[in-house]
N, C-alpha and C positions, 0 to 999 in steps of 0.2 A: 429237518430231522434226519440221521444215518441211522441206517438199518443195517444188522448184519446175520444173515442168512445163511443159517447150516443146514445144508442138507448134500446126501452123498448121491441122489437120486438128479443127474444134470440134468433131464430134460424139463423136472420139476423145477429146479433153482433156479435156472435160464429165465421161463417164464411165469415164477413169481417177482423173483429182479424187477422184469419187463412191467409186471402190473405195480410195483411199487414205486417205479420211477415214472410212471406215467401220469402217479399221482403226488408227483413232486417230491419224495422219496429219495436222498443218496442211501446205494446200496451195494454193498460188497458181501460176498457172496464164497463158502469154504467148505468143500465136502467130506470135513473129518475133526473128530471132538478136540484131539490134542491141540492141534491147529485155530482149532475155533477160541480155546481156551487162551491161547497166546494171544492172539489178536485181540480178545476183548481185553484183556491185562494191560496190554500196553496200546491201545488204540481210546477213542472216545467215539461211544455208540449210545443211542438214545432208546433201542430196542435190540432187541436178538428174537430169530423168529427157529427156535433149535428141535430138529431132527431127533428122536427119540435113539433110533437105531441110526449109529455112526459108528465108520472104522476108526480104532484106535484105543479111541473112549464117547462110551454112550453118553446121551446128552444128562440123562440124570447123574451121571457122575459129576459134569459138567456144571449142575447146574449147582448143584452139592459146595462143590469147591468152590466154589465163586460165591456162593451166599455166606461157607463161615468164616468168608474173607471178610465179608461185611462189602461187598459188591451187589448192589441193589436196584441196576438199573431192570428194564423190564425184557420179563421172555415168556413167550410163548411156546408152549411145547408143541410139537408135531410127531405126529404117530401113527402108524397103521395098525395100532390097537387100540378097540372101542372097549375093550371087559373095562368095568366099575375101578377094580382092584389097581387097575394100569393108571387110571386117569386118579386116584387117590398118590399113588405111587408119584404122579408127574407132580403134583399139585404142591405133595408132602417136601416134593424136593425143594419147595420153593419158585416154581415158577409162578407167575400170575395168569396166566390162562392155560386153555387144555385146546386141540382141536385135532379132530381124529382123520386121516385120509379115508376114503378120497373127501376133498371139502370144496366148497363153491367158493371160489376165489374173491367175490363178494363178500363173503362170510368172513372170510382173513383181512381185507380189507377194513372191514367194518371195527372187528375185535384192536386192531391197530390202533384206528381213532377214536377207542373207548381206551385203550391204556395209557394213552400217549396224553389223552385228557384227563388223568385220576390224578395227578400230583398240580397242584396251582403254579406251581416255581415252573414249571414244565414248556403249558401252552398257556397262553392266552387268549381269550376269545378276539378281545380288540385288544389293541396295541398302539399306543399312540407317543409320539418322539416330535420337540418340532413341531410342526404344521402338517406331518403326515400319519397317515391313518390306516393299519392295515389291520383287515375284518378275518381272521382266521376262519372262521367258519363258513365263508364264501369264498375265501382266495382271494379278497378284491384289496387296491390299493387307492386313498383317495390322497392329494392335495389340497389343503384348502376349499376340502368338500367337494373337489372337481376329481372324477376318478384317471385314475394312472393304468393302461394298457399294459399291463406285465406278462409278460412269457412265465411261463413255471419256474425255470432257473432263476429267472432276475426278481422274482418274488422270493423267492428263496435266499437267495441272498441278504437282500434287502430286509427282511426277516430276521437273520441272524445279527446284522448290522445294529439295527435298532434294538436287537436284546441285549447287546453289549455298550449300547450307546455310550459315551464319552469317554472308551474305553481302545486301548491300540488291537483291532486286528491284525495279526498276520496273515500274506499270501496262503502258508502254511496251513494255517486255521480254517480258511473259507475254502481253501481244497481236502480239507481234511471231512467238516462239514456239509458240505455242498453240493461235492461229487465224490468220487469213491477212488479207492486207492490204486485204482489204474491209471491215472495220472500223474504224469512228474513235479514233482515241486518245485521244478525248473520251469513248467509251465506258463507263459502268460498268459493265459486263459481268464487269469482274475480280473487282468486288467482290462482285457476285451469289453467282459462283463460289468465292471465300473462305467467304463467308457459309456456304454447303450445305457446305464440308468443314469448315470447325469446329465443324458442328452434328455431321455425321459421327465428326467424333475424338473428340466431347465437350472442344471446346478453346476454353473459355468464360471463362478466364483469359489466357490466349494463349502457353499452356506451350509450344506449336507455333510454329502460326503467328503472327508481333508484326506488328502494324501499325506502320510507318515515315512520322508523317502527313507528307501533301503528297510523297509518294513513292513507295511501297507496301508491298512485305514481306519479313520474314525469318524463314526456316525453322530455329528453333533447335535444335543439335546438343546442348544440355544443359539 
């Protein structure tokens, strides 16, 4: 899942980033509403975690314009105001949650894995492609009932693969995806990351994952 995180307060953003990517989380991160608006217009994000108070344009402007766009991904408001009137105001704009500073970074946590789970199309609890099996709501990966060692990244990936199953990934995609837009698209990062899960599935034929040259991959359903 990409997360992307408004807030004009750095040393707040830094170390919410830090707590969302630790929970396997890609996350970019923009300390100002016009900016934030652009990015989510032409990027693909799974969440926005948006700042109430931001330069430029506040986030309920923000959130405004993007809903009578008929733009419906998920956001959570944040704000250093608790009055009733505030949290009607953030709610009315169209966001789907409220969360007032200061907050227990727990607490953000937690409201993330309830929104990210309200739509079916979204998550799935299990997920199963093939002979493999990944259990979203433990992080675990199994083969053949035999369980798979993943890193956060390579679960991640491997996540995205199999929700697009017999379908062409791009490099592009999985860096878009996966990790955040501090990365070059010139990167070969992806293919590092191939490399360590096909050594993991024992996928040395490419029963799994196919390389698509000058392109990237496909996660075979048979």
């Amino acid at each position: 899942m990409r997360i992307l995180i408004v807030e004009d307060n750095e040393k707040l953003a830094k170390y919410t980033k830090q707590m969302l990517e630790e929970e396997g989380y890609a996350t970019d991160t923009v300390s100002d509403g016009e900016t934030a608006e652009r990015i989510i217009r032409s990027g693909s994000y799974d969440l926005v975690i948006l700042d109430i108070m931001l330069p430029k344009k506040d986030g309920i402007s923000v959130c405004k314009s993007l809903r009578n766009d008929n733009i419906n991904l998920p956001i959570i408001m944040i704000t250093a105001k608790g009055e009733v009137n505030d949290k009607i105001l953030g709610l009315d704009s169209g966001a789907d949650d409220y969360l007032v500073k200061p907050f227990d970074m727990k607490e953000l946590l937690a409201r993330v894995r309830a929104i990210l789970r309200r739509p079916q199309d979204r998550i799935i609890s299990i997920l199963k492609v093939n002979d493999i099996t990944l259990d979203n709501t433990k992080h675990t990966a199994t083969q053949k009932e035999k369980a798979i060692p993943l890193t956060l990244k390579e679960y991640t990936i491997l996540e995205y693969l199999m929700r697009n199953a017999d379908q062409v990934v791009t490099r592009e995609q999985l860096l878009e995806h996966c990790w955040d837009f501090a990365y070059s698209a010139f990167s070969n990062i992806t293919d590092v990351y191939i490399k360590q899960l096909r050594k993991k599935l024992k996928d040395s034929n490419e029963k799994y994952i196919q390389t698509i040259r000058g392109v990237g991959y496909t996660f075979k359903s048979k």
